[in-house]
RODO-2510 file (C-alpha; in nm, 4 decimals, decimal comma):
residues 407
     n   res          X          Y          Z
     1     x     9,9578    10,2678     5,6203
     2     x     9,6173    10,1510     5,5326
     3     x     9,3192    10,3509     5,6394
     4     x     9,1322    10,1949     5,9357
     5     x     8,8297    10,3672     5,7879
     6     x     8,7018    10,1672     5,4554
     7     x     8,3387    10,1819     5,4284
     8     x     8,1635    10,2502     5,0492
     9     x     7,8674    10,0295     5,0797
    10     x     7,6462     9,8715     5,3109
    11     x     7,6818     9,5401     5,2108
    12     x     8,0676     9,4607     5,1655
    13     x     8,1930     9,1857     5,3350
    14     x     8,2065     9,3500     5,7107
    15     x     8,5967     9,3242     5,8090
    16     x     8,6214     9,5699     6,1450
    17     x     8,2603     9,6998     6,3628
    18     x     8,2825     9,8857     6,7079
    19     x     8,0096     9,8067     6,9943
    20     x     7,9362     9,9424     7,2830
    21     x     7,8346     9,6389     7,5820
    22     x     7,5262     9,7548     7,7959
    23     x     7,6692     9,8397     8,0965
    24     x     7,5345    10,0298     8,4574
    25     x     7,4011    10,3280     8,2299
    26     x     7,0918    10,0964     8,2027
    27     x     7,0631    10,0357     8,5650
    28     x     7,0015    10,4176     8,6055
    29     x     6,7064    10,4236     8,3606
    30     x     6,3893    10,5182     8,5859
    31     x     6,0095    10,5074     8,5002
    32     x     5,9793    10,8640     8,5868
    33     x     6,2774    11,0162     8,3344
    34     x     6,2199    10,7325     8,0517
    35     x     6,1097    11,0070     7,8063
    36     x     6,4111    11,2340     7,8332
    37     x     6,6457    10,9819     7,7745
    38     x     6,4637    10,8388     7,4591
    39     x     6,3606    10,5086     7,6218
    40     x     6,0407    10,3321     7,6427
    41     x     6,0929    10,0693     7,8656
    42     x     6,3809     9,9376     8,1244
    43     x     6,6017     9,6950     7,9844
    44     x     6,7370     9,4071     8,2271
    45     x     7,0640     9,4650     8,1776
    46     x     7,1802     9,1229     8,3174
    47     x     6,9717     8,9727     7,9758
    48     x     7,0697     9,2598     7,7763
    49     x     7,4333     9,1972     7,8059
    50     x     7,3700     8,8281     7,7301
    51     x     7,2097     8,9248     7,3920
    52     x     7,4685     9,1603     7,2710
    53     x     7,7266     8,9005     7,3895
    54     x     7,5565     8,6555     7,1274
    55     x     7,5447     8,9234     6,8902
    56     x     7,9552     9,0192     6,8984
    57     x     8,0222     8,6062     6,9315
    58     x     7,7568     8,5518     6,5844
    59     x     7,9826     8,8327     6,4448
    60     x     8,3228     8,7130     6,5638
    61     x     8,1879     8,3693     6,4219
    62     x     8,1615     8,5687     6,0906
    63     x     8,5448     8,6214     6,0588
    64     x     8,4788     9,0125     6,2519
    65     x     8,7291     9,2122     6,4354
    66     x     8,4890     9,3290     6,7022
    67     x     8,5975     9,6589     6,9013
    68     x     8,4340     9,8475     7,1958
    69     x     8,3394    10,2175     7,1968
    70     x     8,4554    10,1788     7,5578
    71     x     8,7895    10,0085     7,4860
    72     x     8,9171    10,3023     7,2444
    73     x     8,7759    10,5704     7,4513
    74     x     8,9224    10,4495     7,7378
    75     x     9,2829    10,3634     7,5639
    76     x     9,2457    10,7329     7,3813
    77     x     9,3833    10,8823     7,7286
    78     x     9,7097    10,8298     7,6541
    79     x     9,8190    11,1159     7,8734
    80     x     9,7624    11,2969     8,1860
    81     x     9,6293    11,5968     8,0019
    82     x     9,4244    11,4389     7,7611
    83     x     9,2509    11,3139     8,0303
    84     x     9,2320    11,6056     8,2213
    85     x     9,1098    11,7414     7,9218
    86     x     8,8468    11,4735     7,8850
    87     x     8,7049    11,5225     8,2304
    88     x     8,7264    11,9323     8,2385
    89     x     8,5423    11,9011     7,8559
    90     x     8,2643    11,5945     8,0192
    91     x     8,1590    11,8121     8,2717
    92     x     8,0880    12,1107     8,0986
    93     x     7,8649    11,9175     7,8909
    94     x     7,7210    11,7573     8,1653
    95     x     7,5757    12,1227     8,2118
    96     x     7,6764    12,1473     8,6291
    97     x     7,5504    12,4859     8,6853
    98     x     7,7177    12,5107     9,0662
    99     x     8,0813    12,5783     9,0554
   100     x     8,1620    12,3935     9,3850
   101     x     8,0066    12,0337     9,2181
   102     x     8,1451    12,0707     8,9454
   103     x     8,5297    12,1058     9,1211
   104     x     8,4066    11,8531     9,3585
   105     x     8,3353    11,5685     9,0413
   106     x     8,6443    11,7042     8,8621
   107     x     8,8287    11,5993     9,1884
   108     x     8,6415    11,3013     9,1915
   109     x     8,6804    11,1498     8,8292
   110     x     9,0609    11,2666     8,8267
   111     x     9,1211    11,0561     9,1554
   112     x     9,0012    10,7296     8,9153
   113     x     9,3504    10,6123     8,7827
   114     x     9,2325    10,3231     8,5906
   115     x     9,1226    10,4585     8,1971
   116     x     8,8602    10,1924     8,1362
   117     x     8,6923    10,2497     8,5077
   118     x     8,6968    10,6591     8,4171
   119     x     8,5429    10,5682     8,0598
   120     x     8,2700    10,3420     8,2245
   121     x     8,1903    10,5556     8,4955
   122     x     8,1416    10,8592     8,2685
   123     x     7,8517    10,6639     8,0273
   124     x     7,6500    10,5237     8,3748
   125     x     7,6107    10,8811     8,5414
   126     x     7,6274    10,9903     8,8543
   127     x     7,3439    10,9836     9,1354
   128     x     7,3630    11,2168     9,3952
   129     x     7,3779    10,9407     9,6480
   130     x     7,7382    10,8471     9,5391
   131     x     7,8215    11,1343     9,6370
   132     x     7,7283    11,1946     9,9809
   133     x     7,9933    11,3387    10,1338
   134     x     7,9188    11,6873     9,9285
   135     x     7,6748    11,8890    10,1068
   136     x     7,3963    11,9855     9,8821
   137     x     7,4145    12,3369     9,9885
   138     x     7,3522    12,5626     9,7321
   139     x     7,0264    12,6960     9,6006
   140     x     7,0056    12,4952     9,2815
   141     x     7,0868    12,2010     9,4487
   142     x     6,8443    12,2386     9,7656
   143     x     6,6047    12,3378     9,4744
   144     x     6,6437    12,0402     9,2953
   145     x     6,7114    11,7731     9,5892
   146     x     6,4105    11,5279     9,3832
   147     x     6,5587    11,4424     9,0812
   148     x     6,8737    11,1915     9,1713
   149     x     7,1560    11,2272     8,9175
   150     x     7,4059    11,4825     8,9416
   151     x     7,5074    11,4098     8,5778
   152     x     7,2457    11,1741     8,3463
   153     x     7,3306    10,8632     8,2859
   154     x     7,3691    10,7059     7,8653
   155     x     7,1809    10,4954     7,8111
   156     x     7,1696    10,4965     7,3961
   157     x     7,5223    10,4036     7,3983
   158     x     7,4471    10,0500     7,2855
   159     x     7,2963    10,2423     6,9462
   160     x     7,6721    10,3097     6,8073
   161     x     7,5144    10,3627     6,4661
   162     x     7,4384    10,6972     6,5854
   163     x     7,6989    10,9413     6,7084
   164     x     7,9161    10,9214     6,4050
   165     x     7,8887    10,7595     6,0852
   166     x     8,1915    10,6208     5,8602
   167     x     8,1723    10,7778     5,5261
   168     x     8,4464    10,6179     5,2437
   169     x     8,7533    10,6962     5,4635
   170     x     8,6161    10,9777     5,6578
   171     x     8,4398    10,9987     5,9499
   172     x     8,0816    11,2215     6,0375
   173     x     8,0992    11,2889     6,3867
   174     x     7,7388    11,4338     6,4498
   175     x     7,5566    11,6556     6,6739
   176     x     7,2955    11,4665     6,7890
   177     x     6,9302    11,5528     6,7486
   178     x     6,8809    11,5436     7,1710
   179     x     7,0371    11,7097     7,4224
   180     x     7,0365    11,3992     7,6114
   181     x     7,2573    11,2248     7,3533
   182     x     7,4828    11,4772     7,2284
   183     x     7,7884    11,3990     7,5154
   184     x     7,8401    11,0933     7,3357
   185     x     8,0247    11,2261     7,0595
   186     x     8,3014    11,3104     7,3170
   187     x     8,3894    10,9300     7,2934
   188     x     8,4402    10,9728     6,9299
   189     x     8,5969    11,3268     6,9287
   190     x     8,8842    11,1805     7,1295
   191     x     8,8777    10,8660     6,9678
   192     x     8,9636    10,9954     6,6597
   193     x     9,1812    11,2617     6,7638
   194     x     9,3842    11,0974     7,0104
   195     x     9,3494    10,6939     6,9756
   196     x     9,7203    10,5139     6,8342
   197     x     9,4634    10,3697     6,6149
   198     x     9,3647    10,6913     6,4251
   199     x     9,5905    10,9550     6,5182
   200     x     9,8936    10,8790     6,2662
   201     x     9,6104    10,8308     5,9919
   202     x     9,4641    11,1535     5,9831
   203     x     9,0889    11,0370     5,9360
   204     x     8,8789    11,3273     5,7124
   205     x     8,6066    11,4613     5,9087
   206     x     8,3229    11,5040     5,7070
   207     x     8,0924    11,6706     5,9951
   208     x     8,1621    11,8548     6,3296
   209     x     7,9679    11,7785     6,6690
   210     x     8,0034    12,1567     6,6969
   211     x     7,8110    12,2457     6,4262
   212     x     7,4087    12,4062     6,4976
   213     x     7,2266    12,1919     6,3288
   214     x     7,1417    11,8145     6,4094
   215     x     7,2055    11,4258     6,2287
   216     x     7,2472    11,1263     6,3499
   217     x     7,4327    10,8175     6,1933
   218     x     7,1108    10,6145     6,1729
   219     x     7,0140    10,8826     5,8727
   220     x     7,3092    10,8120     5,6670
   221     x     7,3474    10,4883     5,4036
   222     x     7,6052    10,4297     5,1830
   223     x     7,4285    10,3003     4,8929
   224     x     7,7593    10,2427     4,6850
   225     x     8,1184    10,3852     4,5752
   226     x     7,9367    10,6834     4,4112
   227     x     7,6084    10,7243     4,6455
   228     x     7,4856    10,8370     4,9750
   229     x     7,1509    10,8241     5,0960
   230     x     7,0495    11,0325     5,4206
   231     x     6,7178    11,0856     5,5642
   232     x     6,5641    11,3972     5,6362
   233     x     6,3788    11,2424     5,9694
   234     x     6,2550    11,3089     6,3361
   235     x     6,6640    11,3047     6,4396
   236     x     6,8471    11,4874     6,1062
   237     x     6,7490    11,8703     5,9511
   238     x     6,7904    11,9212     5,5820
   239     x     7,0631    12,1931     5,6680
   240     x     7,2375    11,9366     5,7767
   241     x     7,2764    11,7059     5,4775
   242     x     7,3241    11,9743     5,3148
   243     x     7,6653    12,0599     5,4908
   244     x     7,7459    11,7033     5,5132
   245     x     7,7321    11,6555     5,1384
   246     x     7,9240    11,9943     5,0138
   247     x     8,2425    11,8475     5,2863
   248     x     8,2335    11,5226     5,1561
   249     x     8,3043    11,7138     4,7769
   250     x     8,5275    11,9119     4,8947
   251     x     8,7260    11,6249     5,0788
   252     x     8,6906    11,4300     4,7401
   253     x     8,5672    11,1203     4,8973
   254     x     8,4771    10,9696     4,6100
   255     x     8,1252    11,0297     4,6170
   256     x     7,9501    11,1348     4,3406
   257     x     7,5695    11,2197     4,4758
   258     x     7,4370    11,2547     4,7752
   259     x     7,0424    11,1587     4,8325
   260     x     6,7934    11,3118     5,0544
   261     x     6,5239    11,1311     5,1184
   262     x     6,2073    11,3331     5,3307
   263     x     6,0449    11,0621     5,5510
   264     x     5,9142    11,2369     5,8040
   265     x     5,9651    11,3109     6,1761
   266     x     5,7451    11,0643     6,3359
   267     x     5,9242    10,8662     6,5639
   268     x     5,8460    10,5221     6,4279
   269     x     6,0415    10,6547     6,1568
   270     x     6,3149    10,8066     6,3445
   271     x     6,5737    10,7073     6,1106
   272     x     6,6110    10,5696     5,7602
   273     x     6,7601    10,2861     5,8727
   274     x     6,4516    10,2107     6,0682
   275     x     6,2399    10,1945     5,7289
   276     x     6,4816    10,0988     5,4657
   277     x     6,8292     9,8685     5,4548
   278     x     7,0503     9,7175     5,1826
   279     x     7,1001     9,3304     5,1810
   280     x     7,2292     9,2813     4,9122
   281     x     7,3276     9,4197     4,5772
   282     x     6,9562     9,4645     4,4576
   283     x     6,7624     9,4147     4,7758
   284     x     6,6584     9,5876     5,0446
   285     x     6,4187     9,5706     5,3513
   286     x     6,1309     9,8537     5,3625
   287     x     5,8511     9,9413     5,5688
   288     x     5,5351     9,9355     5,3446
   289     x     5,4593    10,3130     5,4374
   290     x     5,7438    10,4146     5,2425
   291     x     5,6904    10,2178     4,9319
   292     x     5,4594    10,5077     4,7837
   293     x     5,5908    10,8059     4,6360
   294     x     5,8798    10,9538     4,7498
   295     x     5,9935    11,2849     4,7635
   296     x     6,3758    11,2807     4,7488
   297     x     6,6526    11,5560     4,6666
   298     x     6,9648    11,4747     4,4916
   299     x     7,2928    11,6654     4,5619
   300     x     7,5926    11,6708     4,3627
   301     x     7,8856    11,9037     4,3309
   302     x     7,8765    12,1543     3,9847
   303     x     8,1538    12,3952     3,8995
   304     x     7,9643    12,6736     4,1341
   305     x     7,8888    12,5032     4,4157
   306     x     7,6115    12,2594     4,4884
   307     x     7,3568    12,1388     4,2139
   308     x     7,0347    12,0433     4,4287
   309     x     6,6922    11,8733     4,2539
   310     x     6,3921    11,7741     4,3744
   311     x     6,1860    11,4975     4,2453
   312     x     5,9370    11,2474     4,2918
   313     x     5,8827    10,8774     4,2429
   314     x     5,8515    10,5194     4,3711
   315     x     6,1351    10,4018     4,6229
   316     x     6,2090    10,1361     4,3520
   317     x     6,2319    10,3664     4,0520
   318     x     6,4838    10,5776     4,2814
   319     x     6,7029    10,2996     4,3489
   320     x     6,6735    10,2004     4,0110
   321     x     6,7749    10,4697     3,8439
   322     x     7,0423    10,6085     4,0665
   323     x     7,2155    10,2593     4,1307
   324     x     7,1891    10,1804     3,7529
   325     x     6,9591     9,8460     3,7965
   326     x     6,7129     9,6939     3,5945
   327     x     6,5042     9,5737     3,8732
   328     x     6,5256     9,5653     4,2713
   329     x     6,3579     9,3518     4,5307
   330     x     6,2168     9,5183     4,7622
   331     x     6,1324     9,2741     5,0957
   332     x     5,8484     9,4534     5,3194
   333     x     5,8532     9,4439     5,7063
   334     x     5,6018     9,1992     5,8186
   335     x     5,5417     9,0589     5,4640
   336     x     5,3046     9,3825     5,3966
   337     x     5,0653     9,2605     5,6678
   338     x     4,9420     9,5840     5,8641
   339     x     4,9370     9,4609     6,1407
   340     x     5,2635     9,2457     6,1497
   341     x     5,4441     9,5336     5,9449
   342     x     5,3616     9,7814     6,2597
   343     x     5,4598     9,5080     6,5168
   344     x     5,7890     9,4374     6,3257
   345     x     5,8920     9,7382     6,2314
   346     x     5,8538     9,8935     6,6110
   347     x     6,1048     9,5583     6,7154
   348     x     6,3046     9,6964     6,4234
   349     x     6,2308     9,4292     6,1536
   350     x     6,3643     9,6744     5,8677
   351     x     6,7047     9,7215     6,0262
   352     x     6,9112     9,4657     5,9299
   353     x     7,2705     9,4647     5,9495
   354     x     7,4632     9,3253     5,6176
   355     x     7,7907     9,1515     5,7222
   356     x     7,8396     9,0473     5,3426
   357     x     7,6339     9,0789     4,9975
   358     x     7,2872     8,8730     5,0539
   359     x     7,3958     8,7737     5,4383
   360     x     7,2408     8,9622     5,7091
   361     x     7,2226     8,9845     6,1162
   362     x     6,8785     8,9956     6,2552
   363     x     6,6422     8,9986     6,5466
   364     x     6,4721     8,5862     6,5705
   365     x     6,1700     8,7524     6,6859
   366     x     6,0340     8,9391     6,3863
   367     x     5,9247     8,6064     6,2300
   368     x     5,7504     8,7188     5,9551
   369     x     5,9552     8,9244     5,8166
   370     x     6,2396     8,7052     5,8785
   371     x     6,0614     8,4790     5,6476
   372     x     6,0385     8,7086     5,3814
   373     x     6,3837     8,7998     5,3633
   374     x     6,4990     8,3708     5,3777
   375     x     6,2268     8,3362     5,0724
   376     x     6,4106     8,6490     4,8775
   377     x     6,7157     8,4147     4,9431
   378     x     6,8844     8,6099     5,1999
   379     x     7,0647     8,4474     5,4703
   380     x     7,0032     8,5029     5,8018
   381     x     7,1910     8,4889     6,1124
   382     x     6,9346     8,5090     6,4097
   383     x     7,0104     8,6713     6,7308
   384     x     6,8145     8,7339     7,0296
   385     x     6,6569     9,0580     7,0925
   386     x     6,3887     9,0906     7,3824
   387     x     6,5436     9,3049     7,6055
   388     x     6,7759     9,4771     7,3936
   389     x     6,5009     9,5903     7,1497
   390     x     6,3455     9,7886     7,4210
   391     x     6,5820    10,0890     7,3739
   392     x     6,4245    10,0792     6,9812
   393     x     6,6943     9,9710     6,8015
   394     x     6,8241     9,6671     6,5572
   395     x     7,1702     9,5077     6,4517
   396     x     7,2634     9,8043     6,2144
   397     x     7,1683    10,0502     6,4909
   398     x     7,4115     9,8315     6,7208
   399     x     7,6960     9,8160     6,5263
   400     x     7,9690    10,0870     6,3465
   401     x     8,1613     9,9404     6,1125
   402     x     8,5054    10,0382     6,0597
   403     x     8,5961     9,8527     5,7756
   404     x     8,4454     9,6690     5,4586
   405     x     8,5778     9,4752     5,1431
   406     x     8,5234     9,6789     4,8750
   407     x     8,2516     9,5554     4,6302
***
């Protein structure tokens, strides 16, 4: 049976991608909790949906099984007591301190018999005014009558870059760097543990959502067959890579090196892929404030464990030497223009997504960088962004892929 996992670069020709639609997890964004939930702005999620629509068609267009994050969660609950399970192990991380609400909202999300409803209602949250018919009377919840949600709403969902990254034929299902974000690896625990999809194939997991320390898929590139690059960033700790690389040894992925590069934790640089993608075999997009030196640490497994060194150099020189090229092209965000680079890279100019070697997905609006890329003789396919930028996010921030043609 072949692996539904195949992914050893960034650029092979993109066969299989999961997405997650906006849905109603938008519609409970408010001004008032925007910062908690790792939003700047509203989305209007009539548009939204519109855009991402365009983006799975452009894709489908493209010869790409598309799949839904809400699709296989929702057909992982193949039983009665997986979902049980599902709904005992959502609300505990939903964090409902009062016993009575949280047997009231088990009763209540067991009493939804269809899957996909369950699934959807689970990702939108639940304001207390659904639920009036439970008397708010217990201390915490007379204490705390102001805010409205008995359980938060997710609203990075659309980002499906992020709670687990594919990794050769394994699978890094993360602990995210927020507590706000970290239920969503529950879609992918059961996913991949229970889906007809993945459960006969025995995918290697390469990192546990239980684990203490945080990373996020947006961190983690697959550079080639024998190299991994990971960002040590605002949303991953260096513990972490560290973990991730000695299981992805000891699972003999395949992977020769892993590569940590330290690029801060500001939140315009939240992930690598936010600064730095692959387009093609000797390309990639940057943001200009990474194009000085570098400090990066490579990782690769000795006879005694892990053999770790540091070093410093130029992003090309790195990429260079450790993807054995003469030269590389490297395409700046907003053509090196200050100003343009800072506009572009905010609406996520840098994060492309590769669908095959030199052919890329991209936002229409970051026109000058979009320029850059078609005079490096990339092609482009252009997809609208306005609203769905607003949760800080591009194409390869949108999109997981499952499988790619080995290059």
């Amino acid at each position: 049976m072949k692996n539904p996992i195949n992914i050893f670069s960034e650029i092979g020709k993109l066969n299989t991608v999961m997405l997650h639609r906006p849905g109603k997890e938008l519609e409970n964004l408010m001004p008032d909790y925007l910062e908690s939930l790792l939003f700047d702005d509203i989305p209007f999620l009539e548009q939204a949906q519109k855009e991402h629509d365009f983006f799975a068609e452009t894709l489908r267009l493209k010869g790409v099984e598309v799949l839904y994050l809400e699709d296989l969660a929702a057909e992982s609950l193949t039983e009665q007591t997986i979902k049980d399970q599902f709904i005992t192990e959502y609300l505990i991380e939903a964090d409902i301190k009062e016993e009575r609400t949280k047997q009231f909202l088990q009763e209540f999300l067991q009493s939804i018999p269809d899957g996909r409803e369950l699934i959807d209602k689970t990702m939108a949250g639940i304001q207390k005014s659904e639920l009036a018919t439970l008397k708010q009377n217990s201390l915490s919840n007379l204490a705390d009558t102001h805010y409205p949600f008995i359980i938060d709403p997710m609203p990075n969902l659309y980002f499906t870059r992020d709670p687990f990254a594919t990794i050769g034929h394994g699978v890094s299902l993360n602990r995210m760097y927020s507590v706000t974000r970290r239920r969503e690896t529950l879609y992918g625990k059961y996913i991949f543990g229970h889906h007809p999809m993945f459960k006969t194939a025995q995918v290697p997991m390469v990192y546990s959502r239980d684990e203490n320390t945080r990373i996020e898929g947006g961190d983690e590139l697959i550079l080639s067959k024998k190299l991994i690059a990971v960002g040590i960033s605002q949303r991953t700790d260096v513990v972490s890579i560290e973990k991730l690389a000695r299981n992805i040894f000891e699972q003999e992925l395949g992977f020769e090196r892993v590569l940590a590069f330290d690029i801060g934790e500001e939140r315009k640089f939240m992930h690598l892929d936010t600064v730095f993608t692959m387009v093609d075999h000797d390309k990639f997009t940057i943001h200009p404030e990474i194009e000085g030196n570098l400090t990066i640490y490579s990782i690769s497994q000795g006879k005694d464990g892990l053999v770790i060194s540091e070093e410093t150099d130029t992003l090309e020189h790195i990429l260079c030497k450790y993807l054995e090229l003469d030269h590389v092209t490297l395409i700046r965000c907003g053509g090196g223009n200050p100003t343009a680079a800072a506009r572009e890279q905010w609406n996520d100019g840098s994060n492309t997504l590769a669908i095959a070697p030199g052919e890329v997905v991209v936002y229409d609006r970051n026109t000058v960088t979009n320029q850059k890329l078609e005079e490096a003789g990339v092609k482009l396919n252009y997809i609208p962004g306005s609203e769905l930028v607003r949760g800080r996010g591009g194409p390869r921030c949108m999109s997981m892929p499952f499988d790619r043609t080995d290059i």
